[in-house]
C-alpha positions in Angstrom: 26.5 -18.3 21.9 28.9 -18.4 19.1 31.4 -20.8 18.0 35.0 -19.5 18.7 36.9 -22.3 17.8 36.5 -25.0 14.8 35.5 -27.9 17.1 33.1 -25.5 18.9 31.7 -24.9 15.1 31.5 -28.3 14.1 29.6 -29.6 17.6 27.0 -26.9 17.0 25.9 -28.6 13.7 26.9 -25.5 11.5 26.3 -26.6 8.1 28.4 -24.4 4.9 25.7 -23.5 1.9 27.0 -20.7 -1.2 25.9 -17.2 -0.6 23.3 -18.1 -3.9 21.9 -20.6 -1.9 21.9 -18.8 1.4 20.3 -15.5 -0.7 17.8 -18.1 -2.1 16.4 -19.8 1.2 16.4 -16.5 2.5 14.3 -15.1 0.0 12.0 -17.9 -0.1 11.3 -17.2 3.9 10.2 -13.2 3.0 8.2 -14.6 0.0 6.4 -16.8 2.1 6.2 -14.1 5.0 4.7 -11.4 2.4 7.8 -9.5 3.4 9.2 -6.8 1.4 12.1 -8.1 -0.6 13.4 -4.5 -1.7 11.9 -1.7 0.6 11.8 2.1 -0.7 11.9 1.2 -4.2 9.3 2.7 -5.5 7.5 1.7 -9.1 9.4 -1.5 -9.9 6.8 -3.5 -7.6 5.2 -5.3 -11.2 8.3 -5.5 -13.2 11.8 -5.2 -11.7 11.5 -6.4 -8.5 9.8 -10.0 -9.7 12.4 -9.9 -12.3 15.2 -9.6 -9.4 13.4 -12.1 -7.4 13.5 -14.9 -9.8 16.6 -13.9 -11.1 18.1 -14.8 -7.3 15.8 -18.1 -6.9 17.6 -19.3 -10.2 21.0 -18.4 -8.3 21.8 -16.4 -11.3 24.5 -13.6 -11.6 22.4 -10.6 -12.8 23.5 -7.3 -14.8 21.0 -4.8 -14.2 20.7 -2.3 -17.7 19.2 0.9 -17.5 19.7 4.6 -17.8 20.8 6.9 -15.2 18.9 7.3 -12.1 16.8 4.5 -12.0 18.2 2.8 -8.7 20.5 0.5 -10.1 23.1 0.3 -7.4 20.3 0.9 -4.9 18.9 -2.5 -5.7 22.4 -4.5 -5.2 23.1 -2.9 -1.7 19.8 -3.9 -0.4 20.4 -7.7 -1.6 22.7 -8.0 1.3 19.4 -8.0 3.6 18.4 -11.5 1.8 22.0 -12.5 3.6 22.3 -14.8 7.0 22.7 -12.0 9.8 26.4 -13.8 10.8 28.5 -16.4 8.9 31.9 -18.4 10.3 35.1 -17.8 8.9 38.5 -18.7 9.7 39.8 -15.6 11.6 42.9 -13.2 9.9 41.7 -15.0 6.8 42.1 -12.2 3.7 39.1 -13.7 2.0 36.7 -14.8 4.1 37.7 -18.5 4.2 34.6 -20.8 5.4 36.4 -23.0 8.1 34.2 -26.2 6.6 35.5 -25.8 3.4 39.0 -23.2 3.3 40.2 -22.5 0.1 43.2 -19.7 1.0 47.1 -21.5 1.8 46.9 -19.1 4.6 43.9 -20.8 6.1 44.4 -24.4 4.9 47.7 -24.6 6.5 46.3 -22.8 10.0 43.4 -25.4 10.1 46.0 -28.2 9.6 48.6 -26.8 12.1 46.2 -25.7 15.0 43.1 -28.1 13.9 40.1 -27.9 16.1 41.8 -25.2 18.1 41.9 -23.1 14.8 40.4 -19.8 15.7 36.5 -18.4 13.9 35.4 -14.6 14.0 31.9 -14.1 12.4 31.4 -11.7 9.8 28.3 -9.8 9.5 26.1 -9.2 6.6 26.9 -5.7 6.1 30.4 -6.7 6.0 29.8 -9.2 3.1 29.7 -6.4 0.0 32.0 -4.9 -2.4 31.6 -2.3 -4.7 33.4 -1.5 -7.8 33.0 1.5 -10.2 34.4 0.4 -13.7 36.8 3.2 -15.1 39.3 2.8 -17.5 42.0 2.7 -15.4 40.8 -0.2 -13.6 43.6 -3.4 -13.6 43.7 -6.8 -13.3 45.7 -6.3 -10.2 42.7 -4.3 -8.5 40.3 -7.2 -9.5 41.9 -10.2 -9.0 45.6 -9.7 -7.8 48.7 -9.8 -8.2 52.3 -10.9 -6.9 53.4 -8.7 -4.2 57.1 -7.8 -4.2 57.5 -5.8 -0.8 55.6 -8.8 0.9 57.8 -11.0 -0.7 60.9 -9.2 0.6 59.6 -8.9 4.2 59.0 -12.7 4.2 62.0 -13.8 2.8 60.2 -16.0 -0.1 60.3 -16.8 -3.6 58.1 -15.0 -5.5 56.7 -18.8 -7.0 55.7 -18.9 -3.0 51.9 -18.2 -3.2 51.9 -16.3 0.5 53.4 -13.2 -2.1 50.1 -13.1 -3.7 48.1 -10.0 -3.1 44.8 -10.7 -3.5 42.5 -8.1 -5.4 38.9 -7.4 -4.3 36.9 -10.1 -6.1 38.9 -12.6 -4.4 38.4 -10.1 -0.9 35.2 -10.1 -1.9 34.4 -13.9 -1.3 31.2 -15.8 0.2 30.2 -11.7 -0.4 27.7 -10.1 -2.8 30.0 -7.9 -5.4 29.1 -5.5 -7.8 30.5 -3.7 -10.9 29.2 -0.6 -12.0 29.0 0.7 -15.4 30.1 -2.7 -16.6 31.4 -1.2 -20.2 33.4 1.2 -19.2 35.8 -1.4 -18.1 38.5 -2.2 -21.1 37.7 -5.2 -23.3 40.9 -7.2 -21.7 40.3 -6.7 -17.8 36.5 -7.6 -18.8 38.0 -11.2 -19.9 39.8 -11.9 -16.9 36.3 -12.2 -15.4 35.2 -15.4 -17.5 36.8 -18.0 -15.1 35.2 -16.1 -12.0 32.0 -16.3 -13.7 32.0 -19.9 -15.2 33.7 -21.9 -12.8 34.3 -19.8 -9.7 38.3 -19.7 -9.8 40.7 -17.0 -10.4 44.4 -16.7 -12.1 47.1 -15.0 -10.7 50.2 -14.0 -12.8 51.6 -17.5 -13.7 50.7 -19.3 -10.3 49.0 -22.6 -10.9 45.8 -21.5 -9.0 42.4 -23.1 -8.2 40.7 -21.0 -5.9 37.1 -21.8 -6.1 35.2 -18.3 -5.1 32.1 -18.0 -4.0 30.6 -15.2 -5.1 27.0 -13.8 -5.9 28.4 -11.1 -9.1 25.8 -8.1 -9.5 26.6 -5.5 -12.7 25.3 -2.5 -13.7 25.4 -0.6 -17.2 23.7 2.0 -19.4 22.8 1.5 -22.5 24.2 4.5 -23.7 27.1 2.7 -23.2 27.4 0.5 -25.8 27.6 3.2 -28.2 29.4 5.8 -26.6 32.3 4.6 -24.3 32.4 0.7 -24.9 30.6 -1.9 -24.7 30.2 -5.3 -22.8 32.1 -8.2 -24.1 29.9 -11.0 -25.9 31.2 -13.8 -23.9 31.1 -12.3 -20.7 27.4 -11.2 -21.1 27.2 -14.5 -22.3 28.1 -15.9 -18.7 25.6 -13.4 -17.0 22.8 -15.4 -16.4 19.9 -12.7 -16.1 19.5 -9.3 -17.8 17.1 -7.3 -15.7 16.0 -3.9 -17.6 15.4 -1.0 -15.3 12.8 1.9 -16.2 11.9 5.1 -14.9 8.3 5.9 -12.7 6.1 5.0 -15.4 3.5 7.3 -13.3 3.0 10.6 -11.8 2.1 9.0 -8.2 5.4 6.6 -8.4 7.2 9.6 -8.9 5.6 12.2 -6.7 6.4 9.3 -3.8 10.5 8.5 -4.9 10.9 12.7 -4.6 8.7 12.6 -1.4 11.4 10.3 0.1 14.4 11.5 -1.1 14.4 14.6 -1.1 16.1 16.1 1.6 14.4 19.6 3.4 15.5 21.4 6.7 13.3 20.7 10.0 12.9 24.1 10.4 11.8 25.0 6.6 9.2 21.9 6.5 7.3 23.7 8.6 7.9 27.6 7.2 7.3 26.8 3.7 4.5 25.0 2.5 4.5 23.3 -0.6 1.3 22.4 -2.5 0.2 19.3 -4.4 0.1 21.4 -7.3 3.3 22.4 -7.2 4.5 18.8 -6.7 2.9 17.7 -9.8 4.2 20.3 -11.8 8.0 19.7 -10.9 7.5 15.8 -11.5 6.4 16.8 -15.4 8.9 18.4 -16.0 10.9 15.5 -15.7 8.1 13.4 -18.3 8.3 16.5 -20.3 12.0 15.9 -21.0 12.3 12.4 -21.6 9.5 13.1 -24.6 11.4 16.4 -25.6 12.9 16.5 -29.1 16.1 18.4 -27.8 16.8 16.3 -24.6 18.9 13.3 -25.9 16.8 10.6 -24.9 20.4 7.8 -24.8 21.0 9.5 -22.0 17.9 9.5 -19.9 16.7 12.0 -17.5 17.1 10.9 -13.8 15.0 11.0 -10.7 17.5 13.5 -9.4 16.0 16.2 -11.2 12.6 16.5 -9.6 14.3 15.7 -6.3 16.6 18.8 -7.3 14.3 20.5 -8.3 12.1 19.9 -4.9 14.6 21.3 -2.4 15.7 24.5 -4.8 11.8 25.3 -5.1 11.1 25.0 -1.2 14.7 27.2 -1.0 13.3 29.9 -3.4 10.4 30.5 -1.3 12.3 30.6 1.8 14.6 33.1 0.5 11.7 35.1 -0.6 10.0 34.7 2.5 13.4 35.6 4.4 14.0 38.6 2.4 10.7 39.7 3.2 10.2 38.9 7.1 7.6 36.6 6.4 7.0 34.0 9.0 6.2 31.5 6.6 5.0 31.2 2.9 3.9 29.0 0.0 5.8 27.6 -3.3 4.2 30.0 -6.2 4.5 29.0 -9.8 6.6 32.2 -10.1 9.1 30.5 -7.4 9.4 28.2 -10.5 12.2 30.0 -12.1 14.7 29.4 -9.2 14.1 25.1 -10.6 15.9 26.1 -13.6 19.8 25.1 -12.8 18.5 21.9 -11.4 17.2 20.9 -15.1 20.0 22.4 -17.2 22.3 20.2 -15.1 20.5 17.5 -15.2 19.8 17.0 -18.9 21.6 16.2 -21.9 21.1 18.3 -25.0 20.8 17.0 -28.4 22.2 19.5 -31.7 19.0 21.6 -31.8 18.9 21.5 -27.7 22.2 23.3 -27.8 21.2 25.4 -30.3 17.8 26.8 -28.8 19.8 27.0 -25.2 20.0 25.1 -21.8 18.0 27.8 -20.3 15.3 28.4 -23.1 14.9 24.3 -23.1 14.8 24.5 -19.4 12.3 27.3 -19.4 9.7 25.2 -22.1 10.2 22.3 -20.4 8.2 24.0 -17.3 5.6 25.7 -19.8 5.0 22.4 -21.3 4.6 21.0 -17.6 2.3 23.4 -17.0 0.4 23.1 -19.9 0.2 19.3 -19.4 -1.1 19.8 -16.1 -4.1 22.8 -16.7 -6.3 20.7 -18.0 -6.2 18.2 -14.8 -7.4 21.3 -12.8 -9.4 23.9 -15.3 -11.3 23.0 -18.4 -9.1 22.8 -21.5 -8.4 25.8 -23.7 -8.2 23.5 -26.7 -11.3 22.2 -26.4 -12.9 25.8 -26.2 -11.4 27.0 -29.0 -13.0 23.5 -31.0 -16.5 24.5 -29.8 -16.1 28.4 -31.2 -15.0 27.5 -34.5 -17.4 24.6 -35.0 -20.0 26.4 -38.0 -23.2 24.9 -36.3 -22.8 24.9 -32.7 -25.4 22.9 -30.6 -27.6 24.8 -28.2 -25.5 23.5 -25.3 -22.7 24.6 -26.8 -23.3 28.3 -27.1 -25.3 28.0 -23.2 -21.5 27.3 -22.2 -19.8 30.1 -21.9 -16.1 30.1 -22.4 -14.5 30.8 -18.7 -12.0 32.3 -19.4 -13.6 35.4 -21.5 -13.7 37.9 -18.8 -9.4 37.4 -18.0 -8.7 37.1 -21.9 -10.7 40.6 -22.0 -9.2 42.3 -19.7 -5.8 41.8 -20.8 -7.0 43.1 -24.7 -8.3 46.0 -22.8 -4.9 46.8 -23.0 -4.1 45.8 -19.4 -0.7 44.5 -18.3 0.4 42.3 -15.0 3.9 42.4 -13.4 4.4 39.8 -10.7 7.7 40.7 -9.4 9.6 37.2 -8.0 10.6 38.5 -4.6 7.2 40.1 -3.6 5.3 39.5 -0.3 2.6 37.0 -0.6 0.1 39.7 0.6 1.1 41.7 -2.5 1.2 40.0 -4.9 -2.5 38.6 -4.0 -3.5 42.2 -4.5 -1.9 42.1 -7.8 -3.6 38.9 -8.2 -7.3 40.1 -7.8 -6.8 43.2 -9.8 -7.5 41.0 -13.0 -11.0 40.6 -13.7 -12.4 37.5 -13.6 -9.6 35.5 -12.3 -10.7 35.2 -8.5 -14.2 34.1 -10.0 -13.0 31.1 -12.0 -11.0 30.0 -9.6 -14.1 30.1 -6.8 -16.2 28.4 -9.8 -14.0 25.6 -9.7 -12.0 25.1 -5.9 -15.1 26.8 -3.8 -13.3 25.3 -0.9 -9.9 27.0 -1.5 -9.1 29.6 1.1 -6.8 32.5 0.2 -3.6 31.6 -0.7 -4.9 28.7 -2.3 -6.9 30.6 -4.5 -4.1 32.9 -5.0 -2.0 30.1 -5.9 -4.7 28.7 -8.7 -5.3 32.4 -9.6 -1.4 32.6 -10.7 -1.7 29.0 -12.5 -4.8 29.7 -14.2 -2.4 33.2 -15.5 0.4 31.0 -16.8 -1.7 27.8 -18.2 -3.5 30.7 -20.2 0.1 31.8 -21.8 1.1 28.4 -22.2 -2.1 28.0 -24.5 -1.0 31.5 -26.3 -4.5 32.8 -25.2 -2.2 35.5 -23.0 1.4 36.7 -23.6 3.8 35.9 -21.0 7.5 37.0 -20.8 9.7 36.8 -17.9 12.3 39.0 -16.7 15.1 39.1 -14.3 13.5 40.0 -11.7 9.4 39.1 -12.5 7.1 37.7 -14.9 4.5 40.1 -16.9 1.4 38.6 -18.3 -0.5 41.1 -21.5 -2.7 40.6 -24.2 -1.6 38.4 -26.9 -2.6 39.8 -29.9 -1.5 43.5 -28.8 2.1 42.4 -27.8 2.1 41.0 -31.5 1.5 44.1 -32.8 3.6 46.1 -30.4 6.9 43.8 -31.8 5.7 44.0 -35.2 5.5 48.1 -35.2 9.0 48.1 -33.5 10.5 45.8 -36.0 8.9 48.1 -38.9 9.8 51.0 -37.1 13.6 49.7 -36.9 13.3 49.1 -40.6 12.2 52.4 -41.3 15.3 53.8 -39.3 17.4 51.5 -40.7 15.9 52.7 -44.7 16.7 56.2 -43.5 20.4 55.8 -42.1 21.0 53.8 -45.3 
């Protein structure tokens, strides 16, 4: 049973300890335990998350640096798990006064007018965090505090009277975990009213002669963008930040095939309507790699988990409104379903000068080509390679036994043959489409003997566009579909049309 009274506390043995120290002994426990410190964060296991962890042992204040979208904020909000489930503190106290040690007039003077009588509510852990996101318009008075004239009135005091203080929400915030984000954004001058807080724990109100020793465990965040862009973090403040943890994005596939597994969010009912394939997982998740290496994403600015999980839910929604459109009881992700990813990467990416020249959509559009080339050879033999082996001058016996797989689909194409996969088709259509192009149902059989039929279809379609992404076959979409022709025939067919607009052109003039 909790203590409701002072006395009641001090006969139960309560002992006070700093929210650092409490955060540390706690911590120590789940070490020991083998207990996850930080659960659902997913690819820090080897590098952030020890970082944290000793970072808290040391009772350090920590500023967490990293672009956008690599669980920054996600981090500090779970810290209040390494918190005691309830602490004591003196109740109608404004800033959480511990009744073994108050620091407050207010709770001084109650403890020395009622004494063991004075009154304790406990304050759960979820209770002990505040959150802050730095903007320019951010004051001292929001942080720390500031005299209160209407309070002052009401009361009938002087404003030298510290009971007119209002107190911001750092000093709110006490015996709590609280965090700033984006750290630079705030101006230069509000970010010096935080060395005191820092250094030795007190704050400064106005002209009030003021020690208020705070206890405080101070979390920041910032991007490293910002310290060119929209300001930058004082020296001496960053000074009094103990630990500077850098933050990455998944530095693998599977890391970031499982953060998009759990957060993105799909409908119960869709889940079960439209499945989505490995394959198609792995493609959306390079896109994302694909743009943090591309020369016209601006790479200052990052490219966050969001996208993939973006581009998850508007994939398994492209398919359902295909599938809807069509009366189809349920359906599969094709690559052509693709196309409907597009607005969650122009969003989501920042655009260098030659970005914005080429165009959000065009750098959206060979950002998926590239992921698709990047992932062909993980499922097919590689083009490349191939193409090595036919222009080597001597080849080796084994060599010319291989046979290049993909001679019989590359054929039929210069045969003159075309392939329109319209985007809204039925599934049962456009595997008919599908099969019509010779050799394409054989390869894929060659390789995935265990696929069954939309499977196949699936890697029939991929092996189609992994082809064009290698400029084996020409590939040009459409508002409505995607055609697929030979390569060298579209060539010429562009180059007779720009000759024959030349010619009209010579005879107009």
């Amino acid at each position: 049973m909790k203590a409701d009274t002072l006395g009641q506390l001090i006969k139960s043995g309560y002992q006070s300890k700093s929210i650092k120290e409490e955060v540390r002994q706690n911590l120590i426990e789940k070490l020991k335990d083998g207990s996850p410190t930080f659960s659902g964060i997913v690819g820090y296991e080897d590098s952030v998350i020890p970082e944290t962890e000793r970072a808290l042992l040391s009772k350090h204040n920590i500023l967490l640096l990293g672009l956008r979208g690599q669980a920054k904020t996600r981090m500090a909000r779970q810290m209040t798990d390494l918190l005691d489930e309830y602490i004591p503190i003196v109740a109608g106290s404004e800033i959480n006064d511990d009744p073994l040690a108050p620091v407050s007039k207010y709770a001084v003077d109650l403890i020395a007018a009622k004494g063991d009588d004075t009154p304790i509510e406990w304050l759960h852990r979820s209770q002990r965090y505040g959150e802050k996101l730095a903007t320019p318009d951010v004051s001292v008075a929001d942080l720390i505090g500031d005299i209160d004239p209407i309070k002052a009135a009401n009361l009938k005091l002087s404003f030298a009277d510290e009971r007119v203080l209002h107190y911001g929400i750092i000093p709110r915030s006490n015996r709590s975990i609280f965090v700033i984000n984006e750290l630079p954004d705030l101006q230069a001058r509000i970010q010096v009213s935080l060395f005191n807080i820092l250094e030795e724990g007190d704050i400064q109100i106005r002209g009030f002669k003021l020690r208020m020793p705070l206890d405080i465990l101070f979390v920041f965040t910032a991007n490293p963008e910002d310290y060119t862009n929209r300001g930058s973090i004082v020296t001496p403040l960053k000074d009094r930040i103990q630990s500077q943890i850098l933050t990455h994005y998944p530095k693998s596939l599977e890391h970031a095939l499982e953060i998009t597994e759990q957060e993105a969010v799909l409908h119960e009912d869709v889940v079960d309507k439209v499945l989505i394939s490995d394959l198609i997982k792995r493609l959306i998740e390079q896109v994302a790699f694909e743009a943090r290496s591309s020369e016209f994403v601006d790479k200052k600015s990052g490219v966050s988990a969001r996208l993939t999980i973006s581009a998850r839910e508007n994939a398994v929604s492209a398919a359902e409104r295909r599938a809807l459109i069509n009366g189809e009881k349920s359906t599969l992700i094709w690559l052509s379903d693709l196309a409907g990813i597009i607005p969650s990467i122009t969003g989501k990416v920042e655009l260098v000068y030659e970005g914005e020249q080429e165009g959000p959509y065009q750098v959206a559009m060979n950002l998926v080509d590239k992921a698709i080339r990047s992932q062909f050879v993980q499922y097919f033999p590689d083009p490349d390679q191939l193409k090595k082996r036919r222009n080597t001058s001597k080849p080796s016996a084994q060599q010319k036994a291989e046979e290049n797989p993909y001679r019989p689909i590359i054929s039929w194409f210069d045969k003159g043959n075309h392939l329109n996969l319209p985007f809204n088709t039925k599934d049962e259509h456009k595997l008919q489409l599908l099969y019509s192009v010779d050799g394409l149902h054989a390869l894929v059989k060659k390789y995935f003997s265990g696929a069954n039929e939309l499977q196949a279809g699936l890697l029939m379609e991929f092996v189609l566009h992994g082809l064009a992404s290698y400029s084996l076959i020409n590939k040009q979409f459409f508002e409505n579909k995607v055609e697929f022709k030979d390569l060298f025939g579209s060539m010429l067919t562009n180059n007779f049309l720009q000759e024959d607009d030349e010619m009209n052109f010579d005879e107009e003039a």
